[in-house]
C-alpha positions in Angstrom: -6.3 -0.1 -33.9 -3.4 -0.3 -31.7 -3.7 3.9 -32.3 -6.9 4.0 -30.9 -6.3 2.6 -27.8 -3.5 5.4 -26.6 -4.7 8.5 -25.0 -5.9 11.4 -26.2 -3.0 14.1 -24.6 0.3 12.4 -23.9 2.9 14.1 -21.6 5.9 15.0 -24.1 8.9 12.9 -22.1 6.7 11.5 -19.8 5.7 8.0 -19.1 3.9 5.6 -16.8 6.8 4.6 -14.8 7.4 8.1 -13.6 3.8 8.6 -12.3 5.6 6.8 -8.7 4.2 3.8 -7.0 0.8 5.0 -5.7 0.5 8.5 -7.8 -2.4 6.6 -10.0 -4.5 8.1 -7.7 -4.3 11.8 -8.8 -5.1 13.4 -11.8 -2.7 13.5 -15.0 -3.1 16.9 -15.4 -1.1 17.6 -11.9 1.4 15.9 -13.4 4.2 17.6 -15.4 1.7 20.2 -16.1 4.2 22.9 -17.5 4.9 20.5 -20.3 3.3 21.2 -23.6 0.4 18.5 -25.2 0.4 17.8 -28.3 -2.8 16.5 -30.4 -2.8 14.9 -33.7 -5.4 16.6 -36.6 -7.8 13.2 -36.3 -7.9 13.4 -32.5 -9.0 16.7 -31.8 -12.9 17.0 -30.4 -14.9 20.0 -30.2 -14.0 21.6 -26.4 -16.3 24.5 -27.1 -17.9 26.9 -29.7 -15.3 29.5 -30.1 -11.9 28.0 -30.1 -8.5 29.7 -30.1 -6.6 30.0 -32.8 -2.4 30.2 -32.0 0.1 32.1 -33.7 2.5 30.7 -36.3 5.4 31.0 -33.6 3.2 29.2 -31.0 2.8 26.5 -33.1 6.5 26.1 -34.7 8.0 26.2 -30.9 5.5 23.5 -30.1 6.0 20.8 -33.3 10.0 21.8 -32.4 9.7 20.5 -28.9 7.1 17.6 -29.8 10.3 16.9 -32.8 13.2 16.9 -30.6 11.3 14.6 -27.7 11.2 12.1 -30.4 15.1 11.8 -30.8 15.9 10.1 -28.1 14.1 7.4 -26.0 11.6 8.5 -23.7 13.7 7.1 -20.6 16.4 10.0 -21.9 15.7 13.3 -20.6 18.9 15.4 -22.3 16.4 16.5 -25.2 13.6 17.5 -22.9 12.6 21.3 -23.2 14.2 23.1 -20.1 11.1 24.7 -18.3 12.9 28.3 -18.9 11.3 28.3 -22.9 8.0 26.7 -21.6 5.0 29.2 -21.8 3.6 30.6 -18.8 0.9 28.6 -16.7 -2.0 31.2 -17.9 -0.6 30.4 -21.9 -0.2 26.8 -21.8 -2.3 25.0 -24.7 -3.5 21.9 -26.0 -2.0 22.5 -29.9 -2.9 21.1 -32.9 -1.4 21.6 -36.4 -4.7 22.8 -37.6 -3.5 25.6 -35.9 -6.2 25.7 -32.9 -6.0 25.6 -29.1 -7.6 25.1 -25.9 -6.5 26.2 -23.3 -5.2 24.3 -19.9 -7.1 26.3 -16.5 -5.8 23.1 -14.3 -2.4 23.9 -14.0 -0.7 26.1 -10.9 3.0 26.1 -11.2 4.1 23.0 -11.8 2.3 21.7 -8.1 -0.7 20.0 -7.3 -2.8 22.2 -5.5 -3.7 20.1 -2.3 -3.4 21.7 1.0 -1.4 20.6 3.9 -4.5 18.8 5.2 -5.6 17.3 2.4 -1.8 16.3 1.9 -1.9 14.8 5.6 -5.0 13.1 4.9 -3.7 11.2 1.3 -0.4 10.0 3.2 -2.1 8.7 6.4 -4.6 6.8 3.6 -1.8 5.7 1.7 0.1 4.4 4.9 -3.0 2.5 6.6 -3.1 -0.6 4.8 -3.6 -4.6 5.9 -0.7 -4.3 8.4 -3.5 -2.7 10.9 -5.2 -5.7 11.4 -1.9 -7.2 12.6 -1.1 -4.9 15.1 -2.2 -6.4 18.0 -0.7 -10.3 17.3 2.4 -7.9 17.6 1.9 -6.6 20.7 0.9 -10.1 21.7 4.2 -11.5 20.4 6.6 -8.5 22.1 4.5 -7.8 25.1 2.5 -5.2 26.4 4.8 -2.3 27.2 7.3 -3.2 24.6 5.0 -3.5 22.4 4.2 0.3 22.8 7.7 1.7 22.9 8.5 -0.3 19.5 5.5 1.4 18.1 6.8 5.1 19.0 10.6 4.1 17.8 9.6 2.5 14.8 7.9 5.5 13.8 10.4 7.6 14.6 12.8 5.8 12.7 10.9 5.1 10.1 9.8 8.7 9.9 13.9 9.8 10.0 14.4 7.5 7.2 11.5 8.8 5.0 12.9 12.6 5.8 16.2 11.5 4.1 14.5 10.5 1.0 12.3 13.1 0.7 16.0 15.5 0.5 17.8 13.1 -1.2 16.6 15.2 -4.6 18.1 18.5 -2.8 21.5 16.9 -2.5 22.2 16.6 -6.2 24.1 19.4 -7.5 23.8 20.6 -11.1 21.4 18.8 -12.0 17.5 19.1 -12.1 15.9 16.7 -10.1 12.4 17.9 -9.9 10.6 15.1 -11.2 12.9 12.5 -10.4 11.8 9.6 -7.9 13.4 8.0 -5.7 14.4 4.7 -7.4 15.9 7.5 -9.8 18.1 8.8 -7.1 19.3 5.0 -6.4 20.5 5.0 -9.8 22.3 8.1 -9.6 24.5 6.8 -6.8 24.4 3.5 -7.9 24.2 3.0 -11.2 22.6 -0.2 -12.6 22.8 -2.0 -9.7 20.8 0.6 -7.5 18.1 0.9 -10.3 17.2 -3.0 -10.4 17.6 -3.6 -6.9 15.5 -0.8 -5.8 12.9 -2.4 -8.8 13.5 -6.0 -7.1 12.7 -4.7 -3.6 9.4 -2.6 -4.6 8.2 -6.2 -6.4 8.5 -7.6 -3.5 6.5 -5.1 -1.4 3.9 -5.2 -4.4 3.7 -8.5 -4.8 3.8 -9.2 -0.7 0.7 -6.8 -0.2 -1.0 -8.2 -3.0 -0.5 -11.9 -1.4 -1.8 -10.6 1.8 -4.8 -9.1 0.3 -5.6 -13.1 -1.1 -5.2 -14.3 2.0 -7.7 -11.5 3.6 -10.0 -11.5 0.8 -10.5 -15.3 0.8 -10.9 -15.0 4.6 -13.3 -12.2 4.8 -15.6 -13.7 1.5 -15.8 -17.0 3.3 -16.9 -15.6 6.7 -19.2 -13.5 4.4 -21.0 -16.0 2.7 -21.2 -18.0 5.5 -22.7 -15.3 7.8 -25.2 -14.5 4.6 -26.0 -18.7 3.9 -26.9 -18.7 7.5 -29.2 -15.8 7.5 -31.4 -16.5 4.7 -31.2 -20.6 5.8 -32.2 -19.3 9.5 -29.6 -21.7 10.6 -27.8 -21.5 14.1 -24.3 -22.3 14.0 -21.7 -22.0 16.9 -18.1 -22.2 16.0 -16.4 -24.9 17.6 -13.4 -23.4 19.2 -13.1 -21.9 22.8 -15.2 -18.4 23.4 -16.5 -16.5 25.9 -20.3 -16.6 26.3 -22.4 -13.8 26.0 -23.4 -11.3 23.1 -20.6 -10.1 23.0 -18.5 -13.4 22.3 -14.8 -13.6 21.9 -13.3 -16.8 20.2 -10.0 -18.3 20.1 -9.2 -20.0 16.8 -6.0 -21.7 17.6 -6.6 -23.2 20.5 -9.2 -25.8 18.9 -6.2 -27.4 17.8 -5.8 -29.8 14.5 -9.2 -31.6 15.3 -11.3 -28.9 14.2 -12.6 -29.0 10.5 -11.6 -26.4 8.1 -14.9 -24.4 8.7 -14.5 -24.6 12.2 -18.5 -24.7 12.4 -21.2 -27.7 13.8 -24.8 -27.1 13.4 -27.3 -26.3 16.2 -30.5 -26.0 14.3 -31.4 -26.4 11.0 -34.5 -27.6 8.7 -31.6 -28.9 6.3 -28.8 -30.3 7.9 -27.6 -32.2 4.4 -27.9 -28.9 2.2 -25.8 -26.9 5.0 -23.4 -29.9 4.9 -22.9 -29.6 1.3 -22.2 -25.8 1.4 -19.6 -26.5 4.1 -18.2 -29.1 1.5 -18.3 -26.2 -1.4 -17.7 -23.3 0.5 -14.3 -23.8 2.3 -11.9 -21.6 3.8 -8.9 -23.0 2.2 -9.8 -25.6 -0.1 -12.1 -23.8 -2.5 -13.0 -19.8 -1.7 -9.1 -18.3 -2.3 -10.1 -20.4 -6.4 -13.3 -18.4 -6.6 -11.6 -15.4 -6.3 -9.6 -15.8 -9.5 -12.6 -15.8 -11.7 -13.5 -12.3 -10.1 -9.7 -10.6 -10.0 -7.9 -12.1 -13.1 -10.0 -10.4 -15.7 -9.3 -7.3 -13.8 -5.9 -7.2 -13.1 -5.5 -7.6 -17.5 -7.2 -4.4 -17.7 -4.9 -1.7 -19.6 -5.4 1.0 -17.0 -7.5 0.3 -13.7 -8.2 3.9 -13.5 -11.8 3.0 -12.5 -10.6 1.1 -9.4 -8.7 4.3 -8.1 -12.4 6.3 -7.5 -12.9 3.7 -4.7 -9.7 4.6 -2.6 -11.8 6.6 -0.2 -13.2 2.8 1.3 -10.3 2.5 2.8 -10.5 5.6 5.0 -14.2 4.3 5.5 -12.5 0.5 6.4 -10.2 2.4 8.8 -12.9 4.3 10.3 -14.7 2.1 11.1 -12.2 -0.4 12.7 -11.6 2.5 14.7 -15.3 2.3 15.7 -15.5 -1.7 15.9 -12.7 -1.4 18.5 -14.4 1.2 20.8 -17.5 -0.4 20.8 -16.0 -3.6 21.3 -13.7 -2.4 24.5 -16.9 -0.3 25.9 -18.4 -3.6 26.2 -15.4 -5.8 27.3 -13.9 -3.9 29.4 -10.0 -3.5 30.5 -8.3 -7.1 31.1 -4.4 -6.5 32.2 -1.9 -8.2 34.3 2.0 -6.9 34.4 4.7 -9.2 34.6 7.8 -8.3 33.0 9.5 -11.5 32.0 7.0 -14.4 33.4 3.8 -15.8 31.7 1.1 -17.6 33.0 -2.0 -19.2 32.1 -3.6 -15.6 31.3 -1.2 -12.7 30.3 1.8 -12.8 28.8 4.9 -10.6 29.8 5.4 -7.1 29.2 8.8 -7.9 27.1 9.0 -11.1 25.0 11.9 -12.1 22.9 9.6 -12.6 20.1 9.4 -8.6 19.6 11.4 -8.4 15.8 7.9 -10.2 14.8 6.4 -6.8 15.7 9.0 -4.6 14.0 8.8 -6.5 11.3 5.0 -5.9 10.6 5.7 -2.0 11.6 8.4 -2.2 8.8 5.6 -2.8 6.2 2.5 -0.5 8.7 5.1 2.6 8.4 6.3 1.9 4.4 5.7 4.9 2.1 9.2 5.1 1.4 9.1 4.4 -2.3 6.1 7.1 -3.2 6.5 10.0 -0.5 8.1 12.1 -3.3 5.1 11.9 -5.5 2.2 12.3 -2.6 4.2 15.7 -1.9 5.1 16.9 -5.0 1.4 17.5 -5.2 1.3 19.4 -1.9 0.4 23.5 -2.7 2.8 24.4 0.1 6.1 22.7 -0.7 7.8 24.5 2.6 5.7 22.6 4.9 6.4 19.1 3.5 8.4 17.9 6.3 5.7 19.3 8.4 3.3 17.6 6.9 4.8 14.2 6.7 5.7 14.4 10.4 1.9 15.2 11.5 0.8 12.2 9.0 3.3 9.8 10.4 2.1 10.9 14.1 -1.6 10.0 13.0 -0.3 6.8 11.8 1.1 5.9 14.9 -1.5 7.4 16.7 -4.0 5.2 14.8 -1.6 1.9 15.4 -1.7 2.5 19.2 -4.6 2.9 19.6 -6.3 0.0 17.8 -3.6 -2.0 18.8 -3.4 -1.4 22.4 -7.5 -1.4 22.8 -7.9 -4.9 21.3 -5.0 -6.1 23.3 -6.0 -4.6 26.7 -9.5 -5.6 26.4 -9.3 -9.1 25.3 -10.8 -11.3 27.9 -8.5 -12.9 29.9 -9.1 -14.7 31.3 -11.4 -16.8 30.8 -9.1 -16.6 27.3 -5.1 -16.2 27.7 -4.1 -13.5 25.5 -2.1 -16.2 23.3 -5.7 -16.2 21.6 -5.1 -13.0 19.4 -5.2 -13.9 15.8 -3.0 -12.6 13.3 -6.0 -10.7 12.0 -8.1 -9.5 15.1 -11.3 -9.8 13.4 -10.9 -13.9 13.5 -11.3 -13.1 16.9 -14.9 -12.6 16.6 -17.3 -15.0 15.3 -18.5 -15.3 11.7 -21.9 -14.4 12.9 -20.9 -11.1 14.3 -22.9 -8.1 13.1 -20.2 -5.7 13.5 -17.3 -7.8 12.6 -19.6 -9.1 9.2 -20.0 -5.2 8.3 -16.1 -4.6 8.6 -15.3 -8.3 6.6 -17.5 -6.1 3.7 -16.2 -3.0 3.9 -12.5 -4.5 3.6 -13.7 -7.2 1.3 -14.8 -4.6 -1.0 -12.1 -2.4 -0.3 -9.3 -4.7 -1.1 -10.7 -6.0 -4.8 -10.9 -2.3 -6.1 -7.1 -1.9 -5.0 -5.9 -5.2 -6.0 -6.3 -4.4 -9.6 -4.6 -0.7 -8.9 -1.2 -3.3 -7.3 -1.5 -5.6 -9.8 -1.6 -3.0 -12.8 1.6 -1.1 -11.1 3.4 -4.2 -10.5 3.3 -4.5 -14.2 4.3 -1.3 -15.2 7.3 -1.7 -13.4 8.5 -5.1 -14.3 7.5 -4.9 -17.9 8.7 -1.4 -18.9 12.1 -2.1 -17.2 12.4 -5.6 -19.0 10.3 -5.2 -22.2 10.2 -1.1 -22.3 6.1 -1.2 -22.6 4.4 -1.5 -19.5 1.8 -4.0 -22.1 3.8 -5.5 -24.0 1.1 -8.4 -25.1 -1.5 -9.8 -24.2 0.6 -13.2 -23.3 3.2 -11.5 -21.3 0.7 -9.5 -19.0 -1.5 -12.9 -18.8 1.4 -14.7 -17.5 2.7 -12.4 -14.9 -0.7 -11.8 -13.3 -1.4 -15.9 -13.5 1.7 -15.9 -11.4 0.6 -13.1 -9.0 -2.6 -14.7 -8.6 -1.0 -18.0 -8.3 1.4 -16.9 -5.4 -2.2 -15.6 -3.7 -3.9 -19.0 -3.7 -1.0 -20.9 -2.9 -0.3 -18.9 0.2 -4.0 -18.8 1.6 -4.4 -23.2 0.6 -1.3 -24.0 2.5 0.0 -20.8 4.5 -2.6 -18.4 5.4 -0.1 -16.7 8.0 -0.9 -13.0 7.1 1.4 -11.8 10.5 4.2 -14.1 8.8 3.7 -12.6 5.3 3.4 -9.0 6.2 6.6 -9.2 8.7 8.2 -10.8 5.9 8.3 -8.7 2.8 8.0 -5.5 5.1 11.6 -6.5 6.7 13.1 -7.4 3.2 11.6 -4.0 1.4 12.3 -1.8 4.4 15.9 -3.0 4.5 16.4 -1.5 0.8 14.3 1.6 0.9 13.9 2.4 4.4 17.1 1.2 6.1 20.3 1.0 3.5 19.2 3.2 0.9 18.1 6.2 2.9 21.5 6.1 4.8 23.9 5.3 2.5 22.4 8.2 -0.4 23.1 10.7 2.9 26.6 9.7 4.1 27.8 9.5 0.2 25.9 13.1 -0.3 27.5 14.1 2.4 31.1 12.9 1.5 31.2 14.0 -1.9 30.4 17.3 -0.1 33.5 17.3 2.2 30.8 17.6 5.2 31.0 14.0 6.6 31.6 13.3 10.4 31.4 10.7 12.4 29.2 10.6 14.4 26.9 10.6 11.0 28.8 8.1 10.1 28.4 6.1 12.7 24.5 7.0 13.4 23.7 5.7 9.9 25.5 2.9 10.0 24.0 1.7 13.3 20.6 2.4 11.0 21.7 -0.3 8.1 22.7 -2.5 10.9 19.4 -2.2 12.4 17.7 -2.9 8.9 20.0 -5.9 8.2 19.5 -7.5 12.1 15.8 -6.9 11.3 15.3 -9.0 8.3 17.8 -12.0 9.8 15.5 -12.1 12.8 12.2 -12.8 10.9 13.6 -16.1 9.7 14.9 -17.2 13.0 11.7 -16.4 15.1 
C-alpha cells in the first residue's frame, strides 16, 4: 500500500527538501528537468495510441543511472549522472523496462520558462505577505518621516543582502552548484553547524508566519461572523470604543481601555437581545473562535502533499489588490490629516522621529524576507542574465507597495478628532466590523490565508522531519504531533497575545539576522578571502551589516 501512495515519476537524486521553501508552487517538471524518469512495468498508463519504443542502448544507459542513484543516499550527490551523458532536451523520455517511451515536451534547458515579468510578478507575490497589514503601526511607532526613510533603506539593504545570496552559488569553485540552495551553501562554509542553524532560523520564520496567520485568521472569522449574524438578525450594533461619526467611521480599539468586553460590541436594536447575547457568549474573539479553527486546519495540515492549496496562491495578489483599493477609497473619502513636529507629541500627531523606530525595522525584516527561496523563484526565470534585474524591479514594487499603503493609511487617519496613537497593529481593526469594504477584505484574506496555511505547515514538516527522521512523513504520529504543536502555538498566541506587530517584528529580526544579515555577509568576505581579493573596506562594510542585524534583534526585546 505504502507503494501506491508514491508518485508516479520520481526525480532520480531528487527530493522534497531540494524543491526550496516556497518552490511548491511550480510545476515538478521545471524542476531538474534534464534528469531521466524512470517508471516501474505496473505503473505505466496508456499516454497515447502509438507509443515509442527505445533502443536497447537507451534503455541500458537509463537502468545504469537509475542503478548507480541507488548506491548512495539520496542526500549524496557523488553518484548523480553529470548532465554531460544526459540526453538532449528534444530526447529525454519517460523509460520503462518494457522497453517503451514517452516523450517529455515540457522541458527547455534545464530552466523554467517564465519571463522577466512573470518572474517579477511571482517574487513581489511571494514577498507581500501579513507584514502589510502592519505597516502603518510602524510608521506610527517611528514617525512619519522616519518612517519613510527606514522603508527605502531597509529595502535597500535588504535587497544588497538578497544580491549576495543569489551569487553565493557563483563563488564556489570546482564544484557544481546549480541546484544547490542556499541553506546548502551554509553548509559548505559551515559545516554542520551552518546546515542546522540555517534549518533552526527558517522554523522559526515558518512557524512565526504561521502563528500570525492564527492570530489574523481568528480575527478576521470573528469580525466575519459577526458582521454576517448581524445581517441576517437585522441587528444594529455600534462598537463601544471611540470613532469618528459618519459613513465613513474610523474606530480606535485601544483606547476603550480594559473596561470593554472582549467583543467590544452593545446592542442598539434587536427583536432578540437574549439570542444575540448568547452568540456574543459563543462567538468570542479570544476565548472560543482561534478553537474553531483547529477543527478546520488540523485535518489539513496532515495532508501528504497540499498541492491543492497551491492553485489558490493567486488570492493573495487579489488580497493585495484590493487593500491597495480599500486604502484609496478610504483616503479619497478621509482626506489628508498631518501635523510635523520632529521630536514633540501632542494630543493629535505624533513626531516625525520616535525612538521606538527598530519596531518598524523589525516588521520590514520579515515585509522584505525572501532570503531563504530567491534561488529557487529564479532558477525558473527564462532569462538567467537579467536576474539581478529582475529581483531589483520586484523589490522596488515591494517597497513601492509598502509606502504607499503605509503612508496613505497613516496620513489620512483622522486626527484629530482620533490621535494617531489609534492605529492598530492590523489597520483593518481600525474600521468597524460592520464595514462593507473592510468585511470583503477580512474574506478575501480569511480565505486567502487557510489555503496557504496548509502549504507552511506541510514545508515546515518537510524540513524538520527529513533532517531529523530522513522522511519528510515519517508516521502518522510524528506529523500529528508536530502540527498539534504548530496549531497549539497559534491558539495560545491569539487567547493570550494577539500582538501580530509584536510577533511579526519578532521572528522577522531573529530569521533576518541569520539569512539576511550574518549569513549573506560572512559567505562574501570568506569567498572573498579564500580568493586572496579581501579589502577592507569590504571588510568593514559587512561587518557594520552583521552588527546591524545583531543591534536589530537586541532592540525588539528592549522596546
Amino acid at each position: 500500500m505504502e507503494e501506491d501512495t508514491k508518485p508516479l515519476l520520481i526525480p532520480v537524486g531528487g527530493d522534497e527538501s531540494n524543491y526550496g521553501i516556497m518552490n511548491i508552487q511550480f510545476n515538478p517538471e521545471d524542476f531538474k528537468c534534464k534528469r531521466p524518469f524512470h517508471v516501474e512495468p505496473t505503473n505505466i498508463v496508456s499516454v497515447n495510441d502509438d507509443m515509442q519504443r527505445v533502443t536497447d542502448e537507451a534503455s541500458a544507459m537509463n537502468k545504469r543511472i537509475h542503478y548507480y542513484s541507488r548506491l548512495t543516499s539520496p542526500t549524496d550527490r557523488a553518484l548523480i549522472a553529470p548532465d554531460h551523458v544526459l540526453p538532449a532536451p528534444d530526447e529525454i523520455y519517460i523509460y520503462s523496462p518494457l522497453g517503451t517511451a514517452f516523450r517529455v515536451d515540457s522541458c527547455t534547458d534545464g530552466y523554467g520558462k517564465n519571463s522577466s515579468i512573470v518572474t517579477i510578478f511571482v517574487i513581489w507575490n511571494t514577498m507581500m505577505g501579513t507584514s502589510i497589514l502592519s505597516i502603518p503601526w510602524g510608521i506610527k511607532q517611528a514617525g512619519f518621516t522616519s518612517g519613510i526613510i527606514l522603508i527605502l533603506l531597509m529595502g535597500l539593504l535588504t535587497l544588497y543582502c538578497c544580491y549576495r545570496v543569489v551569487k553565493s552559488r557563483k563563488m564556489i569553485p570546482l564544484i557544481d552548484t546549480s541546484n544547490w540552495e542556499f541553506p546548502d551553501v551554509c553548509k559548505y562554509y559551515f559545516g554542520s553547524f551552518g546546515q542546522w542553524t540555517s534549518l533552526l532560523f527558517s522554523m522559526v520564520s515558518l512557524v512565526g508566519a504561521m502563528v500570525v496567520y492564527w492570530v489574523l485568521m481568528s480575527n478576521f472569522l470573528f469580525n466575519t461572523g459577526k458582521f454576517i449574524y448581524n445581517y441576517v438578525h437585522d441587528i444594529n450594533v455600534t462598537d463601544i470604543v471611540p470613532g469618528t461619526n459618519g459613513s465613513n467611521k474610523v474606530i480606535c480599539p485601544s483606547a476603550a481601555g480594559d473596561h470593554t468586553p472582549q467583543n467590544g460590541s452593545m446592542v442598539f436594536s434587536s427583536g432578540n437581545s437574549t439570542g444575540f447575547e448568547l452568540f456574543e457568549e459563543w462567538w468570542n474573539k479570544s476565548q472560543t473562535v482561534p478553537f474553531y479553527l483547529i477543527a478546520v486546519l488540523l485535518p489539513l495540515l496532515n495532508l501528504k502533499s497540499p498541492s491543492f492549496f497551491a492553485k489558490f496562491n493567486v488570492l493573495g495578489t487579489v488580497s493585495v489588490v484590493y487593500l491597495i483599493l480599500l486604502v484609496t477609497v478610504k483616503a479619497a473619502h478621509l482626506g489628508i490629516h498631518l501635523e510635523y513636529n520632529w521630536f514633540t507629541e501632542n494630543d493629535f500627531f505624533v513626531p516625525e522621529f520616535r525612538i521606538l523606530f527598530p519596531q518598524l525595522t523589525g516588521v520590514l525584516t520579515l515585509a522584505f524576507f525572501i532570503h531563504n527561496c530567491v534561488i529557487t523563484l529564479l532558477q525558473n526565470n527564462k532569462n538567467q542574465e537579467n536576474n539581478v534585474r529582475d529581483l531589483s524591479i520586484a523589490y522596488l514594487l515591494v517597497g513601492l507597495t509598502y509606502l504607499y499603503v503605509g503612508v496613505i493609511i497613516f496620513a489620512s487617519f483622522p486626527s484629530p478628532p482620533l490621535s494617531k496613537e489609534c492605529i492598530e497593529q492590523n489597520f483593518l481593526d481600525n474600521f468597524p466590523s460592520n464595514d462593507v469594504m473592510s468585511f470583503i477584505a477580512r474574506i478575501f484574506l480569511l480565505f486567502q490565508m487557510m489555503t496557504v496555511y496548509p502549504l507552511l505547515g506541510y514545508l515546515a514538516r518537510v524540513q524538520l522531519l527529513r533532517q531529523v527522521f530522513g522522511n519528510a512523513y515519517p508516521s502518522v504520529f510524528h506529523v500529528l504531533i508536530l502540527n498539534i504543536a504548530i496549531v497549539g502555538a497559534g491558539v495560545v498566541m491569539a487567547r493570550f497575545y494577539p500582538n501580530i506587530g509584536g510577533i511579526i517584528r519578532y521572528s522577522g529580526a531573529t530569521c533576518g539576522l541569520a539569512f539576511v544579515f550574518v549569513y549573506p555577509s560572512l559567505i562574501y568576505v570568506i569567498s572573498l578571502h579564500r580568493a586572496g581579493q579581501l579589502t577592507w573596506p569590504a571588510l568593514i562594510i559587512h561587518i557594520f551589516i552583521i552588527v546591524l542585524g545583531l543591534a536589530n534583534l537586541i532592540a525588539q526585546f528592549l522596546l
